[in-house]
N, C-alpha and C positions, 0 to 999 in steps of 0.2 A: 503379309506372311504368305498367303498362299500365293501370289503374284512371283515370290522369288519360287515357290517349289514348282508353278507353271514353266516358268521357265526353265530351272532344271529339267524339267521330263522333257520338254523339248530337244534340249540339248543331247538328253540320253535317247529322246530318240532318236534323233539325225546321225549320231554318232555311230550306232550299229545298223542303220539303217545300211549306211555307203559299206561296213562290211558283210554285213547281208547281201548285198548285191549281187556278190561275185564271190565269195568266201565258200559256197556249198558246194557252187556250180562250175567253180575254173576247170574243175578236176572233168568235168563233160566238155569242157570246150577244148583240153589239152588233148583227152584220149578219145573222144568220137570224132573233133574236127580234124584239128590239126595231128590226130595218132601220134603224137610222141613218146617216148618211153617215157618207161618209169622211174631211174634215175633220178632221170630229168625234171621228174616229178617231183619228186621229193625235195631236190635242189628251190624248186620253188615256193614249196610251201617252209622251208628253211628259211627263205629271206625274212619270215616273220620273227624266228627266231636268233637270226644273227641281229637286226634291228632294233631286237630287245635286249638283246644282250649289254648295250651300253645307250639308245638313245633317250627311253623313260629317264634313266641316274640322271644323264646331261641334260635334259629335261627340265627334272627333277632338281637340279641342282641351279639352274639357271632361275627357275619359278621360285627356289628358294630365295635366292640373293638379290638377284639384277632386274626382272624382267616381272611383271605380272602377268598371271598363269595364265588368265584367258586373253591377254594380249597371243603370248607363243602362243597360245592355240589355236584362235584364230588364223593367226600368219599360217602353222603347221598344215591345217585341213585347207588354204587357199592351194600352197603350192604340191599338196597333195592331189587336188582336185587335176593339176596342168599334166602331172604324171599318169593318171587314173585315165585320162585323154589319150596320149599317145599309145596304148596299150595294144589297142588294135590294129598299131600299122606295126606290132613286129612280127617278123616272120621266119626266127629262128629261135630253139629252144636258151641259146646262150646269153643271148641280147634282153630276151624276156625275163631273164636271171638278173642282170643287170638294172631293167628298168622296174620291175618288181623291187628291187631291194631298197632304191632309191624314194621309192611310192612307200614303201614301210617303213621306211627313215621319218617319214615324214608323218606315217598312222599312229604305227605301233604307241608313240610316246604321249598320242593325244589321248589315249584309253587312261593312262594314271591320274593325265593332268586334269580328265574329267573330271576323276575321282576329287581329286584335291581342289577344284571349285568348289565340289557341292559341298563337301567337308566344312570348308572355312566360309562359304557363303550361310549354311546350317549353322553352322556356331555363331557365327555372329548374328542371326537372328534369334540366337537362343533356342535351337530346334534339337531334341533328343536324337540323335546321328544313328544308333542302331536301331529307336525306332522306325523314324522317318525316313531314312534313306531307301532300306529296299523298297518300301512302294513305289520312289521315285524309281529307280534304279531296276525297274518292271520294266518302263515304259522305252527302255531301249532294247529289249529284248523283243518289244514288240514290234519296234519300229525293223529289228533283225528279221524277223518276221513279215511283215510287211513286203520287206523286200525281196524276201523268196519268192512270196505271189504276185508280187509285178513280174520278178524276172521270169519266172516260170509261165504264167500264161499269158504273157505277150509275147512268149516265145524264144527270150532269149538265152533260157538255160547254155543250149550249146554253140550259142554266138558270140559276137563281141559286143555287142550291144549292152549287154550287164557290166561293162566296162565305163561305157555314156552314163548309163544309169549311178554309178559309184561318182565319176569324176561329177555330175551335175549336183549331187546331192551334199557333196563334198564342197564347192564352191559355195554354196548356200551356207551350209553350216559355219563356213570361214568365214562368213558376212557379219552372221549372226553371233559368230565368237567374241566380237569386237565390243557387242553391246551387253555382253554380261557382267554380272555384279563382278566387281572389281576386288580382285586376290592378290594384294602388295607384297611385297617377298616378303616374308616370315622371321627370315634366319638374317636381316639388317641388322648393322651395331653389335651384333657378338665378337667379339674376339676372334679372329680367325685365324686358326694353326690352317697350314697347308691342306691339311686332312679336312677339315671343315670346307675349304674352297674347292674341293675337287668332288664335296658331298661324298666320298667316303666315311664316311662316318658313323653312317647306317649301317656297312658293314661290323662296326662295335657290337653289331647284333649277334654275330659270332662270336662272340666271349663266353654267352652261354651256350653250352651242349644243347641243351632243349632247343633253342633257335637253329642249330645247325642239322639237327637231325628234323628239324621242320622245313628248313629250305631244300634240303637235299632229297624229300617226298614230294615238295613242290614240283620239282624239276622231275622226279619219276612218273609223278600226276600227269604234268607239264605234257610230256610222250604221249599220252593214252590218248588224250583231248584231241590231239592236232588228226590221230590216224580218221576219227569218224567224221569229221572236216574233212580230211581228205579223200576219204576214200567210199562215204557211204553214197552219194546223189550218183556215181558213175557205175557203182555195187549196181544200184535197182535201172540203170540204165541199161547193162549190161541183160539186163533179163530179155529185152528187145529182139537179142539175137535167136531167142528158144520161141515158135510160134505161138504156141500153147501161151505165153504171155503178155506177147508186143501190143498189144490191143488194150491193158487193163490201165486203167487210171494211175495206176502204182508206177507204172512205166511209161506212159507218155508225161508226166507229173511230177516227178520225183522230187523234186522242191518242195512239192509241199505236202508229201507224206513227210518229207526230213522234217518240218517247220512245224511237227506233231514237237519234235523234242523240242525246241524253243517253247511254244507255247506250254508246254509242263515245265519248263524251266519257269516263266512266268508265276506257277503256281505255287514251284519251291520256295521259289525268293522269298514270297508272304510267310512261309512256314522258318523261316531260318532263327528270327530272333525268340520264337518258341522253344524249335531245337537247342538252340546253344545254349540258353537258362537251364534247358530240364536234363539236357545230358553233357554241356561240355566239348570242347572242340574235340579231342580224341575221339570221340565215340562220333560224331559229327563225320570227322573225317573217312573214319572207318564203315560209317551208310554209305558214304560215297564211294569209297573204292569197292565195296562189297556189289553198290550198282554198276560200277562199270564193268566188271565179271560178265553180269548181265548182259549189259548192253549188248555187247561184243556174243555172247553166246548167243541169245535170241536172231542176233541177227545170222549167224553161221546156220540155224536152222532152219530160217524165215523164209520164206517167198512169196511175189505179188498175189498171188492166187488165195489157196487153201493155209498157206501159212505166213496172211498177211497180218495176221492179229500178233506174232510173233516181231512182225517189223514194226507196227505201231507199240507195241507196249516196249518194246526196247527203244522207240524215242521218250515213250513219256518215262521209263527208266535215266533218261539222259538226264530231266531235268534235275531228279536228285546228285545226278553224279556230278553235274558242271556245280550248280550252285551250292551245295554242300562243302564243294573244295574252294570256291574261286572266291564265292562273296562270303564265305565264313572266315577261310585263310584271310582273306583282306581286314576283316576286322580283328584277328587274333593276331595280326603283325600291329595293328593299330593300336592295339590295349595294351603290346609289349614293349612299344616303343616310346620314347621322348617328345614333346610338340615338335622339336627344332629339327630334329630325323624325320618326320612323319612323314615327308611329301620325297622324302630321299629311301625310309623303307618301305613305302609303296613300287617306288622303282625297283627297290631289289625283288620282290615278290614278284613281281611283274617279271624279273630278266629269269628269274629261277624257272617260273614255269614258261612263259613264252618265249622266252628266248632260248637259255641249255634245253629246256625240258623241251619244246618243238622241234628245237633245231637237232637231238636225238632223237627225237619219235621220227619226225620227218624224214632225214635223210637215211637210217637204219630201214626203216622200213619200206622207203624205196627200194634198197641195195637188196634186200632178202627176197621180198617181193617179185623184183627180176628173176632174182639167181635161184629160187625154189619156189613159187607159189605160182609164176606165169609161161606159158608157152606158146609165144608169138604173141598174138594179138587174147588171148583163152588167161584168164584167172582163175586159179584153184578159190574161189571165195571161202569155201565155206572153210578149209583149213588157214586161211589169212586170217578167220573171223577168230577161229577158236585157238589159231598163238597169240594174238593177242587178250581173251579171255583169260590165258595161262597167265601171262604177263601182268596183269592186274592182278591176278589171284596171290601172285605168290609175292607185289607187291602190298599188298593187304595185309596178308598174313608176318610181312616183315616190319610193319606201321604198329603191329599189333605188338609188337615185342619189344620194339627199340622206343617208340616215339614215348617218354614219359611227362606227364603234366595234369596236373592235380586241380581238378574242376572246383572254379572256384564264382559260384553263381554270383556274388558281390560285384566282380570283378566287370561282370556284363549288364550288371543291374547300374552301375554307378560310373558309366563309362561314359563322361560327355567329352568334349574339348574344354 
């Protein structure tokens, strides 16, 4: 028993480990090293969301039917690993678009299929999945974690070395994909309408209003998440240039003041299956978007110096707002949906926020960003910080009105496979 959850947390840690690498820090290696715009920027952190958009479903739909889960996975993070490599010999903004995109073809879809290991590896040892999971389900956040503090003080924040770092940790993990407990497709010997073999199906989730007006916050969610990815590690790098600052820990460092919010993210996860008993996803939902307000506000105020306690508490703010939305949404698509959908509306969850919802946050706020927040090489921060506090707020306030759904504690109490 505990031998399968050992190996789970390994696997969740390797997993965010290769995105921790380079996930914080690209955003310092595109605008200090190589100065590219910020367009351009945005285009890249999109390739997460265009890759979501359809490789989790196909995925997901494969590990349903044909293929067992942690076989693709394995193979996924091998030929992840060969792209994760060539990253530091490009040397144009458009190419890097291209081989990015092809490298998240190949990530993005192994984050669900993780999910649906552990799931059906849990079940079958008869393990209560909303107890047991987030503890497991910690230990990749920390491995995210981890990863900041290698990449940060060995120096590679704004090099490409955090790129070695991803591709080697990714080759591993694809080694080691091979040798986990074995997840048989699921969805074998049913009947298959068309709809079923293209794993649309899970789309049926659509029939009710309440799921669409849940997918469709997903994806609003989805936006907020990808801008402090993108933009917060080159935010505190940026301080570099005022002297009064260049010197402080906060700014030679910035990885891992950022890696305050994972590590509170660690501390929510424990706290979720409390949460959701005592209040209900709606109100769940609604801690989290109420913290990302926060987030994004403290930080419009914050600086390394005298108003560094404003950047730390707006990471350990983070972690209510990622895992309140990401691992609570995960299990409330889980409890709404059928066994034979499960590993198909994990994918859509997945495409709703990382994929539309990134691939809006990302390339929108590229485009603004240029065209009214930056001039030349100078970012207006602290008004970047507080449109997007507005953004969340008035997100919030429209979850509060529309999203309706009738807390029903059984529901979470009596939730196995």
């Amino acid at each position: 028993m505990s031998s399968i959850k050992n190996r789970l947390i390994l696997m969740n840690f390797l997993q965010f480990f290769i995105w921790g690498s380079w996930l914080i820090t690209i955003g310092a290696y595109w605008f200090q090293t190589k100065h590219w715009s910020g367009a351009e920027f945005g285009a890249i952190f999109s390739t997460m969301g265009i890759a979501s958009l359809f490789m989790p479903a196909i995925a997901g739909i494969i590990a349903d039917r044909w293929i067992n889960a942690e076989k693709l996975y394995g193979a996924l993070h091998v030929m992840g690993a060969v792209l994760m490599f060539m990253i530091p010999l490009v040397d144009d903004p458009s190419t890097m678009f291209w081989v990015m995109l092809v490298a998240m073809m190949f990530y993005m879809p192994t984050i669900s299929l993780s999910i649906t290991i552990a799931y059906s590896s849990m079940s079958r040892e008869k393990l209560n999945v909303i107890k047991e999971y987030p503890p497991i389900r910690v230990w990749g956040t920390i491995g995210f974690i981890v990863a900041l503090w290698v990449v940060s003080l060995s120096g590679f924040e704004v090099s490409a070395g955090q790129f070695y770092v991803a591709s080697a940790s990714s080759l591993l993990l694809g080694i080691y994909g091979f040798s986990l407990p074995a997840c048989p497709p699921l969805a074998k010997g049913h009947k298959k309408t068309w709809v079923d073999a293209m794993g649309l199906n899970a789309f049926s989730l659509f029939k009710q209003g309440k799921m669409v007006v849940f997918f469709l916050f997903a994806m609003l969610l989805g936006a907020a998440l990808q801008l402090t990815n993108a933009y917060g590690d080159t935010f505190l790098h940026d301080f570099a240039k005022i002297d009064a600052y260049k010197d402080l820990l906060a700014v030679k460092f910035p990885a891992i003041i950022m890696s305050v919010s994972q590590i509170s993210e660690t501390l929510f996860i424990l706290t979720i299956p409390f949460f959701l008993r005592r209040f209900g996803i709606k109100k769940v939902m609604i801690f989290s978007m109420i913290a990302w307000v926060l987030r994004f506000g403290l930080f419009a105020y914050g600086n390394p110096a005298d108003g560094l306690w404003m950047i730390i508490a707006s990471c350990i703010i983070y972690g209510m707002a990622f895992d309140f939305f990401n691992i609570s949404g995960s299990l409330f698509v889980e409890t709404q949906s059928e066994p034979r959908i499960r590993a198909s509306a994990q994918g859509l969850f997945m495409m709703m926020t990382n994929g539309l919802g990134s691939l809006l946050g990302s390339r929108l706020s590229g485009i603004l960003i240029d065209k009214y927040f930056k001039t030349g090489d100078e970012f207006a921060w602290k008004e970047i910080w507080l449109s997007f506090a507005a953004y969340s707020f008035v997100v919030a306030i429209l979850f509060m009105i529309v999203f309706r759904h009738k807390h029903n504690p059984k529901e979470i109490e009596n939730f196995h496979h």
